[in-house]
C-alpha positions as a Markdown table, in Angstrom:
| # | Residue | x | y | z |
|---|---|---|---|---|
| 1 | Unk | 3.0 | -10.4 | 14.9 |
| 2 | Unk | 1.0 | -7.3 | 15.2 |
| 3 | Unk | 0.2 | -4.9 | 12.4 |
| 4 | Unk | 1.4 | -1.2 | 12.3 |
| 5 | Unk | -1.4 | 1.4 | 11.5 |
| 6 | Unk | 0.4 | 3.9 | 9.9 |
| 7 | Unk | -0.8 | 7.2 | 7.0 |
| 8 | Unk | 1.6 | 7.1 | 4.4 |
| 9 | Unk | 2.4 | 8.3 | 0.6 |
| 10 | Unk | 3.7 | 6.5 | -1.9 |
| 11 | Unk | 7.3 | 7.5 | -3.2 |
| 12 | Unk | 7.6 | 4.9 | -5.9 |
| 13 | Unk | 6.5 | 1.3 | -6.6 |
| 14 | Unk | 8.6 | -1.5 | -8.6 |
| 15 | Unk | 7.6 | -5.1 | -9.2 |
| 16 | Unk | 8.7 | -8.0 | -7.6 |
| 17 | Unk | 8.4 | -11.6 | -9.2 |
| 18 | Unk | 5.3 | -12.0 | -11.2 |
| 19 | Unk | 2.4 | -11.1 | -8.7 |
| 20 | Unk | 3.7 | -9.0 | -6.3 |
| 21 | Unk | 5.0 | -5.3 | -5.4 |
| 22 | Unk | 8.0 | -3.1 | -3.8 |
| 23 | Unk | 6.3 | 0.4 | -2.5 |
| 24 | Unk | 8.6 | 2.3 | -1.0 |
| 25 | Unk | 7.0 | 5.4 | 1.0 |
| 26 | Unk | 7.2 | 7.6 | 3.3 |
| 27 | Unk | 5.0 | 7.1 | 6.9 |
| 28 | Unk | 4.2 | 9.5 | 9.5 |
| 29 | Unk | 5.3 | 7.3 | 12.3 |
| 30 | Unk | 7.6 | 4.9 | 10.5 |
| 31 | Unk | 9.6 | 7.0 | 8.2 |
| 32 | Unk | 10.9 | 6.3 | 4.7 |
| 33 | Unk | 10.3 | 2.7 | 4.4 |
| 34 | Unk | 9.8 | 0.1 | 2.3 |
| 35 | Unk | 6.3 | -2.5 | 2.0 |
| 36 | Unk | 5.8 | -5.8 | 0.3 |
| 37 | Unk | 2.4 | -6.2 | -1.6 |
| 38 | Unk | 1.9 | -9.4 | -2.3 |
| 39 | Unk | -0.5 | -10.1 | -5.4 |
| 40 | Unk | -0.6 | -6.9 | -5.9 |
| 41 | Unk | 0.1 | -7.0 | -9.7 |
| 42 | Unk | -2.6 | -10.1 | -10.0 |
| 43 | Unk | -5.5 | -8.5 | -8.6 |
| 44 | Unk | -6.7 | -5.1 | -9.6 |
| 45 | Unk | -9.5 | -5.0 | -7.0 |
| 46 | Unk | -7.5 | -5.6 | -3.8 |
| 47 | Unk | -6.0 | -2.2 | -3.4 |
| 48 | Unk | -8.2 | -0.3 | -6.4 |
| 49 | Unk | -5.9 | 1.9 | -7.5 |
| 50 | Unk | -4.4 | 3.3 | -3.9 |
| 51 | Unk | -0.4 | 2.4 | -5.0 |
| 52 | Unk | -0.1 | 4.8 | -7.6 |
| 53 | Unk | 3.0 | 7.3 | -7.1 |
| 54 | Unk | 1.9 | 10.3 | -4.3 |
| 55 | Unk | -1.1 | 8.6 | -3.3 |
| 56 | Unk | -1.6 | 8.9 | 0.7 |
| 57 | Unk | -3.1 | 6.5 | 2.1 |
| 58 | Unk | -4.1 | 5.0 | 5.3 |
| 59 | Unk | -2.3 | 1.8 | 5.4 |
| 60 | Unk | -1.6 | -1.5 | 7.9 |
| 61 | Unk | 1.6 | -2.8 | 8.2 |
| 62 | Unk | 2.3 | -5.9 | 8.9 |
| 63 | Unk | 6.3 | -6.2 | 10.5 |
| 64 | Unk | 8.8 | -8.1 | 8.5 |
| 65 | Unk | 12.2 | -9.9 | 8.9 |
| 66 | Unk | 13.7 | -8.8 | 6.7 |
| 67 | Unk | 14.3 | -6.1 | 3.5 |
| 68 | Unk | 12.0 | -4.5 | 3.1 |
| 69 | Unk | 10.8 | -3.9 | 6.4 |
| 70 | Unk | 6.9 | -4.2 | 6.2 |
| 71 | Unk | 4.3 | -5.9 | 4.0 |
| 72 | Unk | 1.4 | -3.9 | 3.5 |
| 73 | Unk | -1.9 | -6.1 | 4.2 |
| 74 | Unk | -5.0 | -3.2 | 3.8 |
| 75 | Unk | -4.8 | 0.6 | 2.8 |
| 76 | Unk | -7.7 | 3.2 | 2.3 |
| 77 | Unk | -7.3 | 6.0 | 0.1 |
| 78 | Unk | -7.1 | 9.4 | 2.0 |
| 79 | Unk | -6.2 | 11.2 | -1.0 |
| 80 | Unk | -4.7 | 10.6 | -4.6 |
| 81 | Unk | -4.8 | 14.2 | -5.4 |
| 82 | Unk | -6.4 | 13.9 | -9.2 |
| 83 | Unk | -5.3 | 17.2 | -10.4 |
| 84 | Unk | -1.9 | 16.8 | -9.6 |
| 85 | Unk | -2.0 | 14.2 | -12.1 |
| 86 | Unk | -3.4 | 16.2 | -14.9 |
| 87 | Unk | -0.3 | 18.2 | -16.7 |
| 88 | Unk | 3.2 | 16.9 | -16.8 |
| 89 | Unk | 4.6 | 19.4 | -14.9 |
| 90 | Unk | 3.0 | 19.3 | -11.9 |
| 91 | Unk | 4.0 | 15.4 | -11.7 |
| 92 | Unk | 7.5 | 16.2 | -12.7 |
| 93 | Unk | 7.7 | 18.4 | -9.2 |
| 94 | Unk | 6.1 | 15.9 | -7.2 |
| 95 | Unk | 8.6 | 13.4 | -8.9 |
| 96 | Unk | 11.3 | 15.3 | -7.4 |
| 97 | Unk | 9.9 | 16.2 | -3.8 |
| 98 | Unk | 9.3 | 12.4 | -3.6 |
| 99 | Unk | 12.2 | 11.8 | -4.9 |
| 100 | Unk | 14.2 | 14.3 | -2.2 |
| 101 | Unk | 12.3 | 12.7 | 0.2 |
| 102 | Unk | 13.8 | 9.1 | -0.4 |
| 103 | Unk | 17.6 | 9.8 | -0.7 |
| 104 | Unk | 17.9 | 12.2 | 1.9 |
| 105 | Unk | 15.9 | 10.6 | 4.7 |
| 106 | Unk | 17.5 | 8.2 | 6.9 |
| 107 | Unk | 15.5 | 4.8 | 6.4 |
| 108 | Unk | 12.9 | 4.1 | 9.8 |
| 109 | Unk | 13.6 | 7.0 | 11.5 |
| 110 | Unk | 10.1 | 9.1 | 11.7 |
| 111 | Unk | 10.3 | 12.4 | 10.7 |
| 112 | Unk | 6.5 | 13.5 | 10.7 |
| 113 | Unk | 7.6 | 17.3 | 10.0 |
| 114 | Unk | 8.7 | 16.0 | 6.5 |
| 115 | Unk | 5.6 | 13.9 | 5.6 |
| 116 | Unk | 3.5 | 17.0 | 6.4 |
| 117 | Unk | 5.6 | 18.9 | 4.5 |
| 118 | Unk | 5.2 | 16.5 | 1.7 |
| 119 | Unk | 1.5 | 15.9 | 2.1 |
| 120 | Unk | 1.2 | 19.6 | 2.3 |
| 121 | Unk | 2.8 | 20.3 | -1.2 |
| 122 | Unk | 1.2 | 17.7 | -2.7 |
| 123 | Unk | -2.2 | 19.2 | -1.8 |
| 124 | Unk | -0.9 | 22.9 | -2.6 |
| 125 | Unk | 0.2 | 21.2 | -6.7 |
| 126 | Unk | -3.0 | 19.5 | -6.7 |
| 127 | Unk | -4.6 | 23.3 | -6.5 |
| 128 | Unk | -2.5 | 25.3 | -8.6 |
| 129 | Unk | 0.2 | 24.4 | -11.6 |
| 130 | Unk | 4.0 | 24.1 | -10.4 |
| 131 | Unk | 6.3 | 27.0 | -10.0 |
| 132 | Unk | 9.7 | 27.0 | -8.9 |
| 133 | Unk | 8.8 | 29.1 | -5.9 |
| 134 | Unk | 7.4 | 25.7 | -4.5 |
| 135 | Unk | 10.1 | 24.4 | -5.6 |
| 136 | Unk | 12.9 | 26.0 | -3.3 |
| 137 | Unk | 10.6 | 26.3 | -0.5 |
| 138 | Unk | 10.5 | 22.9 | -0.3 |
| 139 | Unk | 14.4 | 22.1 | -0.7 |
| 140 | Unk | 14.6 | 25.0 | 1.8 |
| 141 | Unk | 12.3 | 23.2 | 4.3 |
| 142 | Unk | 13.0 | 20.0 | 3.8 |
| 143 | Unk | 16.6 | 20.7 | 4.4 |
| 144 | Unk | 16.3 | 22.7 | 7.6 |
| 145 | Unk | 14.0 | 19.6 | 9.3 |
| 146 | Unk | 16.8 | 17.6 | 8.2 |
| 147 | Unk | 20.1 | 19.7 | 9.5 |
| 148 | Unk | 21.3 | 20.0 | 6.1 |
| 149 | Unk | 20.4 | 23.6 | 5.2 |
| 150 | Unk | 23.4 | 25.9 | 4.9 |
| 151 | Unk | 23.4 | 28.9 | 7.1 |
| 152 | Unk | 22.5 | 32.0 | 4.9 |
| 153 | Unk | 23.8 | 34.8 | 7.2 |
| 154 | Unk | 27.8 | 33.5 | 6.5 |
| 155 | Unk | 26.7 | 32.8 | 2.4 |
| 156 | Unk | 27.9 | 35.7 | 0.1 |
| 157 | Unk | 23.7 | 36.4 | -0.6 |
| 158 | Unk | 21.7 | 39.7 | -0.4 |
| 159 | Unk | 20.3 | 40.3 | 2.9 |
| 160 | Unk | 16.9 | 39.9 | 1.0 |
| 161 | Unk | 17.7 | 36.9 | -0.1 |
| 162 | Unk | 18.9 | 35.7 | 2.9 |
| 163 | Unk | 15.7 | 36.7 | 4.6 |
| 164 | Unk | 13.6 | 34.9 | 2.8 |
| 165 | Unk | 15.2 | 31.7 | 2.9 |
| 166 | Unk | 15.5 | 31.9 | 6.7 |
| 167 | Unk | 11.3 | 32.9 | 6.7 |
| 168 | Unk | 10.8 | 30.2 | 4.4 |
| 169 | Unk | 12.5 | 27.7 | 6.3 |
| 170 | Unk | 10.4 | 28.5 | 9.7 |
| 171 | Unk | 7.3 | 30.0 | 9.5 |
| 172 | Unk | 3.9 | 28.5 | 9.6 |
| 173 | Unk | 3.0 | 26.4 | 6.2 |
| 174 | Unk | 0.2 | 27.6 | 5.7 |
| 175 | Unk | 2.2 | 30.9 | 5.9 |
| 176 | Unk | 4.7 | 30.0 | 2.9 |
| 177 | Unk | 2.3 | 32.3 | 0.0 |
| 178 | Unk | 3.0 | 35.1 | 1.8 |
| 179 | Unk | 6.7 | 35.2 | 1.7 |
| 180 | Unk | 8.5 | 37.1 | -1.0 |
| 181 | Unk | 10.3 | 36.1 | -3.6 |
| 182 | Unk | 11.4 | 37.3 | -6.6 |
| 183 | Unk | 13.1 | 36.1 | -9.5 |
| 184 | Unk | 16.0 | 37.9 | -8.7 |
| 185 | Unk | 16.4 | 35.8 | -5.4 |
| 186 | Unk | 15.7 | 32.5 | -6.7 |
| 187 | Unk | 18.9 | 33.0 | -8.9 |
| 188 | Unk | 20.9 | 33.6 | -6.4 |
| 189 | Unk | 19.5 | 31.0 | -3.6 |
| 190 | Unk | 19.5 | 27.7 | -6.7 |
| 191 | Unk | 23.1 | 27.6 | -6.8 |
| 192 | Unk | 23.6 | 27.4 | -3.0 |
| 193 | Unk | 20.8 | 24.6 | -2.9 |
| 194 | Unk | 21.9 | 23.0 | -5.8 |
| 195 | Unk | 24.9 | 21.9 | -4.2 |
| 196 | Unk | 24.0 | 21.1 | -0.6 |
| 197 | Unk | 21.9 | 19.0 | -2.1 |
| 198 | Unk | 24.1 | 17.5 | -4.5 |
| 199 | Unk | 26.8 | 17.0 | -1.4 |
| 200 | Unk | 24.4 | 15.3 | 0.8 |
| 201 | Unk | 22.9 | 13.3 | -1.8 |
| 202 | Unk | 26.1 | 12.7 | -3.9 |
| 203 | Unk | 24.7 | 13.6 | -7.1 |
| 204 | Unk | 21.5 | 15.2 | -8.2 |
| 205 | Unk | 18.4 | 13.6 | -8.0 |
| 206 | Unk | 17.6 | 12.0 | -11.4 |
| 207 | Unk | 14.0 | 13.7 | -11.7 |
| 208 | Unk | 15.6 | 17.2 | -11.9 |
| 209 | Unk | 16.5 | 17.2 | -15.8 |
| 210 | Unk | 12.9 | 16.4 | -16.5 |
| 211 | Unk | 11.6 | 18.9 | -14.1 |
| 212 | Unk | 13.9 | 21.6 | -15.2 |
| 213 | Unk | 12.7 | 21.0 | -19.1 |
| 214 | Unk | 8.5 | 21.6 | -18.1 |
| 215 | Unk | 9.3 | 24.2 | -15.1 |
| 216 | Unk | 10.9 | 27.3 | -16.5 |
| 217 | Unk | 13.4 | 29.2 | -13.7 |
C-alpha cells in the first residue's frame, strides 16, 4: 500500500503495549487522525524527539485497516516551537487549542483552514506569552470554519462587541493584532462561547480549568 505524505501537528501521544505509540494529530490533507508508531517508545533515535505534543512535522503515512487509521513510518521536524514550551501558560493554551481541535473536528475529513489556524497560533504563542485575546480568537475562528459559531447580530451583545467577533472571525490572520478588543468585550463574548462550545462538545474541554488558573481573564 502506498504511503500518504502528509504536514501535521501532534495533538497528543499515548502508549500502546510496551514499544510502541498512539499519536493522534491533526493533518493538512487528512484531518484529525490517528497514527501507529511502532517502537517508538524503544528507540530514542528513530524519530529524535519529533512526537512531542504541538510538534509539526512533515510526516509519511502509511494506510491502515483498521483504528487507528495510519502508522506513521518517517517524520521531519518543521517546527517544535521551543519557546512555546518555556512557561506553563503558554502550554496550557496550546493544551486547549489542541485539545478544541480534537473533539470538535470530525475524524478524516480535511479541514486545512483549521490546521493553519492551529499552526498559525502555535507560532504567534511561541513569540509572545498567552493572553486570552488569543484565546477567543481562536474559539471564534475555529468555530466559524466549523459552522458552529453563533450568529452575533440576533445575541443580546453590544454592537462593539458584536463587531469584533464577526472581524475576528473573517479577516486575514495575519490581520487578527489589529482587531480591538477590550476587556469589557471579552466578558461579554466568554459566556456565549463558553457554551457553544460546551453544546457541541458536550462538556468543556478538560484543559480549560488548568488554563483558566495560569491565564487571568
Amino acid at each position: 500500500m502506498k504511503s500518504v505524505a502528509d504536514e501535521i501537528i501532534i495533538l497528543n501521544a499515548r502508549p500502546l503495549r510496551e514499544s510502541d505509540l498512539i499519536v493522534n494529530y491533526l493533518g493538512q490533507d487528512t484531518g484529525r487522525n490517528g497514527a501507529l508508531v511502532r517502537g517508538a517508545r524503544r528507540s530514542k533515535k528513530r524519530f529524535a524527539g519529533a512526537l512531542e505534543i504541538f510538534s509539526h512535522l512533515d510526516a509519511s503515512l502509511l494506510p491502515g485497516r483498521g483504528s487507528p487509521s495510519y502508522a506513521l513510518e518517517h517524520a521531519a521536524i518543521i517546527n517544535v516551537f521551543p519557546d512555546l514550551r518555556l512557561d506553563l501558560g503558554r502550554i496550557c493554551m496550546a493544551s486547549y487549542f489542541c485539545e478544541l481541535c480534537e473533539r470538535l473536528l470530525p475524524e478524516a475529513e480535511p479541514h486545512p483552514e483549521v490546521f493553519e489556524l492551529l499552526r498559525f497560533f502555535l507560532e504567534r504563542l511561541a513569540a509572545s506569552p498567552a493572553s486570552n485575546k488569543q484565546r477567543h480568537f481562536f474559539e471564534v475562528r475555529l468555530l466559524h470554519h466549523l459552522g458552529l459559531l453563533p450568529d452575533w447580530r440576533r445575541l443580546r451583545v453590544c454592537a462593539p462587541t458584536a463587531e469584533a467577533m464577526h472581524e475576528a472571525a473573517v479577516c486575514p490572520l495575519e490581520n487578527l493584532g489589529g482587531v480591538r478588543f477590550t476587556p469589557g468585550m471579552a466578558r461579554e463574548a466568554r459566556p456565549i462561547l463558553l457554551e457553544s462550545i460546551r453544546e457541541h462538545m458536550g462538556a468543556l474541554p478538560r484543559s480549560l480549568a488548568m488554563l483558566e488558573s495560569e491565564v487571568t481573564l
